[in-house]
C-alpha positions as CSV (number, residue, x, y, z in Angstrom):
1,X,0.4,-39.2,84.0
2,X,-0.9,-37.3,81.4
3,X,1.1,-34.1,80.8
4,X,-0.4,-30.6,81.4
5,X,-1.3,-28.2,78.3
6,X,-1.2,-25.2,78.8
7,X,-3.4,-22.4,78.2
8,X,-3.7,-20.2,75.1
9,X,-2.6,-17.3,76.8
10,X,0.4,-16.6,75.2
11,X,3.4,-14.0,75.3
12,X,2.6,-12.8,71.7
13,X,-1.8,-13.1,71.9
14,X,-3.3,-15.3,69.8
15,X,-4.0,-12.4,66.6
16,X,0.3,-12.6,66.4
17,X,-0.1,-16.5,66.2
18,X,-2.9,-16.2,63.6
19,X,-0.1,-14.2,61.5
20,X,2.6,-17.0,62.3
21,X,0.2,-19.7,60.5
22,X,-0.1,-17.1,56.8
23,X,3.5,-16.8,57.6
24,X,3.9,-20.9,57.8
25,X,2.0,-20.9,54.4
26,X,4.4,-18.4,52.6
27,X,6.3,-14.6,52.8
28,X,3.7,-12.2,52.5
29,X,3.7,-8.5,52.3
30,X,1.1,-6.6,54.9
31,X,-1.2,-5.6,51.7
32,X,-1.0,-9.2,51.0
33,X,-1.9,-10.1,55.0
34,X,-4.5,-8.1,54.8
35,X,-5.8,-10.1,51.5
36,X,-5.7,-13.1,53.4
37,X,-7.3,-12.1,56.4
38,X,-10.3,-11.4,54.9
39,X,-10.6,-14.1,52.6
40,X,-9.8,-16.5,55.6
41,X,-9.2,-15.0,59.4
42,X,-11.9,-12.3,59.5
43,X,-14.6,-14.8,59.7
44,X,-13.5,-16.5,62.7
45,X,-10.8,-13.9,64.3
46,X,-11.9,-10.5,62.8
47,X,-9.6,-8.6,65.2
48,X,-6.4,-10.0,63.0
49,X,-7.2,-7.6,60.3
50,X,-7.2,-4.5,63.3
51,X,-3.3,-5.6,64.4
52,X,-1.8,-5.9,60.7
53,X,0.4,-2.9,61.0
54,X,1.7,-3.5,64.3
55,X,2.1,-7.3,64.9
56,X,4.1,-8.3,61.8
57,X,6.6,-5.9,63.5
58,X,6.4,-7.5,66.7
59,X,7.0,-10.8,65.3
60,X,10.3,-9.6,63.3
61,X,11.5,-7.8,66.5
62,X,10.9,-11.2,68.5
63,X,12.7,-13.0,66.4
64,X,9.9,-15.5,65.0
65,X,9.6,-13.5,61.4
66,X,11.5,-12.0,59.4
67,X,11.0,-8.4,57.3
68,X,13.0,-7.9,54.3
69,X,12.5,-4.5,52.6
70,X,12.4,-5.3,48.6
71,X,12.0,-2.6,45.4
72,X,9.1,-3.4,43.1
73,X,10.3,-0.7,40.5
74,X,10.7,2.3,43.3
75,X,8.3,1.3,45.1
76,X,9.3,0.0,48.7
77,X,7.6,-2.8,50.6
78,X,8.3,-5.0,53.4
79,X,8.1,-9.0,53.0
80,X,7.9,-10.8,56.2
81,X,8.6,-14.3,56.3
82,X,8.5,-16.8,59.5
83,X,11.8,-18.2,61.4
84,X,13.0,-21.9,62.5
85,X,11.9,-20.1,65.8
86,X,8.4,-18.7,64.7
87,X,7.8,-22.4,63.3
88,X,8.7,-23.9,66.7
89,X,6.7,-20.7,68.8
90,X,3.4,-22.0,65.9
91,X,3.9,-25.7,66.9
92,X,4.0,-25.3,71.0
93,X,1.0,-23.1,70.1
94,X,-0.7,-25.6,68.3
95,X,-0.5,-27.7,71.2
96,X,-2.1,-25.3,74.0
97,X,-5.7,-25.5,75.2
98,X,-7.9,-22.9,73.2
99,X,-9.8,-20.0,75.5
100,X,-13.6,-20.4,75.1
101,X,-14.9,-19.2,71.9
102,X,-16.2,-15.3,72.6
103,X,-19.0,-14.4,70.0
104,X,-20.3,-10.2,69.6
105,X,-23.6,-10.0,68.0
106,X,-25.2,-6.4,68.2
107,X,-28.5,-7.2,66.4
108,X,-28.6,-10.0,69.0
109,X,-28.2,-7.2,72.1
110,X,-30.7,-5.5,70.9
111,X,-33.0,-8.8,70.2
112,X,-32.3,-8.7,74.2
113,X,-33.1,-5.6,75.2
114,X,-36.3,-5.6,72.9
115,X,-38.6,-4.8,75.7
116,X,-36.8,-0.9,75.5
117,X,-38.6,-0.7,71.7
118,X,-41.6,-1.7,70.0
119,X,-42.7,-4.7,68.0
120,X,-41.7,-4.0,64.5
121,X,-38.2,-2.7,65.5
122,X,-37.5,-5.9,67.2
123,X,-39.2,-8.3,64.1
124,X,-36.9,-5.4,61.6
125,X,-33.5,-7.2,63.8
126,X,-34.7,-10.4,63.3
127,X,-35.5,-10.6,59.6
128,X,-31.9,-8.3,59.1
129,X,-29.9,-11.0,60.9
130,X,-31.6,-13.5,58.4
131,X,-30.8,-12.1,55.2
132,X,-27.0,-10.9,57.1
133,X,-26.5,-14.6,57.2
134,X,-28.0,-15.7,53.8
135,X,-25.3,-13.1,52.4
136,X,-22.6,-14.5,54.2
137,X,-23.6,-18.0,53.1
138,X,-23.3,-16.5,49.2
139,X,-20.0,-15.1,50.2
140,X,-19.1,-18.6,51.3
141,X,-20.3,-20.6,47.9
142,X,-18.4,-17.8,46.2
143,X,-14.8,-18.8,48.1
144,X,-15.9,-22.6,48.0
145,X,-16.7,-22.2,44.1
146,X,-13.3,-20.4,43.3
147,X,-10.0,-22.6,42.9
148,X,-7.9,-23.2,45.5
149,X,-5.2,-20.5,46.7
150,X,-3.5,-23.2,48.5
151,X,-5.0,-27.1,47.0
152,X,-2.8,-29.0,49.6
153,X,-4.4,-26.9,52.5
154,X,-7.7,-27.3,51.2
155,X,-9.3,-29.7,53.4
156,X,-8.1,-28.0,56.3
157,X,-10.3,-25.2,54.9
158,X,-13.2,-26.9,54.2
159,X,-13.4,-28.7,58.0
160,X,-13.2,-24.4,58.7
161,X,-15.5,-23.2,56.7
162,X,-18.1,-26.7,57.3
163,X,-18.8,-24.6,60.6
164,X,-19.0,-21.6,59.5
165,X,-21.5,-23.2,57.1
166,X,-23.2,-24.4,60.0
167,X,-23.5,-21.2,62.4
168,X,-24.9,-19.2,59.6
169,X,-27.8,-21.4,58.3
170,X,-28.7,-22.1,61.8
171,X,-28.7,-18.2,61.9
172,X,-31.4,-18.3,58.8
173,X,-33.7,-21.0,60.8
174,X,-33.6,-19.1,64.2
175,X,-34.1,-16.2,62.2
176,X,-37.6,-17.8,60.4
177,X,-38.0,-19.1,64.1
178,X,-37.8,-15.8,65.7
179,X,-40.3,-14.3,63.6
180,X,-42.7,-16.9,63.1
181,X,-43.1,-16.9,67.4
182,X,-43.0,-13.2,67.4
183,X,-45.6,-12.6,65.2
184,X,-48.6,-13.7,67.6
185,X,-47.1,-11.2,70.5
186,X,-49.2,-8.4,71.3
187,X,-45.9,-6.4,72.2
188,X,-42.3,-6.4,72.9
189,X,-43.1,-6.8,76.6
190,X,-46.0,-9.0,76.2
191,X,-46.0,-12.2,74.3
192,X,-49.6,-13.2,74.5
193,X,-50.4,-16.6,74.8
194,X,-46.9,-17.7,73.6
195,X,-44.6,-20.1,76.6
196,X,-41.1,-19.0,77.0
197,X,-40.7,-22.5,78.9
198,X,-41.4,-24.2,75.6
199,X,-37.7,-23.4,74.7
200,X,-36.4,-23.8,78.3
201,X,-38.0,-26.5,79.0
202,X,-36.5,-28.6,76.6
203,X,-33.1,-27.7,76.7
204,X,-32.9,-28.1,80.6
205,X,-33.8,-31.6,80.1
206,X,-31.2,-32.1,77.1
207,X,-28.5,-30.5,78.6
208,X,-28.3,-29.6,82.4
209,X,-26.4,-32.4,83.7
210,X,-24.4,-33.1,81.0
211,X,-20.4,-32.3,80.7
212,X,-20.6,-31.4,84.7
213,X,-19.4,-34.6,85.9
């Protein structure tokens, strides 16, 4: 019998696991958390960069880090560097079954609540989450032209940022999309001649009965 994983719900929340894997990489300081969470974790797990100050903490007092106050001329900071017990708290984690992914868009509400506005603020939302995503995919090339931080993690980077990749160019075709099937509708409330079943159509027959069985 196949044993049970449990569920990602953990004592210390996955942002305080996130901090455990930098801290399986090497010591940091929070500055250089921070640092790291933007270059990596804010793309995927934004909220990391939010909990810097407090988690780091948390981990020390729990026993799966450690925070070792150091002078760099007099100038105090605070290294934290993971446990034999953070590493074993990182690995059980490892092994638990993820919750579903949760994505916030806010041009995306008010793509959905378009019918509140009028045509040009809605086809303004569209063409701003196109060019939001072409700049994220320049952000990208830059990180995936620069040399590696960390070469003998680098292909676990690049299966990362492949997705990433992925979500934001099929951002820039949805966005072309969008506005290329908006631009025959008379108004926000009234698309013309133009068949919202021509989208759901489709994807019923693709996908309804699949992965319910």
């Amino acid at each position: 019998m196949p044993t049970t994983r449990k569920t990602a719900q953990q004592d210390a929340g996955t942002t305080a696991y996130a901090l455990l894997g930098l801290l399986s990489v090497r010591p940091w300081t929070t500055y250089e958390l921070a640092q790291q969470v933007r270059r990596s974790l804010q793309w995927f797990w934004p909220r990391a960069e939010r909990k810097l100050y407090d988690d780091p903490k948390r981990l020390a007092a729990d026993g799966l880090a450690t925070a070792t106050e150091e002078y760099t001329g007099q100038r105090r900071r605070t290294v934290y560097a993971i446990t034999g017990k953070g590493r074993r708290a990182l690995r059980a984690w490892l092994s638990t079954t993820s919750a579903d992914p949760s994505w916030e868009n806010e041009a995306l509400v008010k793509v959905f609540f378009a019918d509140g506005g009028d045509l040009d603020s809605l086809r303004d939302t569209l063409a701003e989450m196109g060019d939001a995503a072409r700049r994220r995919l320049t952000e990208l090339g830059v990180m995936a032209r620069e040399g590696p931080l960390f070469p003998g993690r680098r292909h676990l980077s690049a299966v990362t940022i492949r997705l990433q990749q992925d979500l934001e160019e099929a951002t820039v075709r949805w966005s072309e999309w969008a506005l290329e099937q908006t631009a025959s509708w008379p108004t926000t409330d009234d698309p013309g001649g133009w068949d919202p079943e021509s989208v759901y159509r489709p994807l019923a027959e693709t996908w309804s009965g699949r992965g319910l069985a």
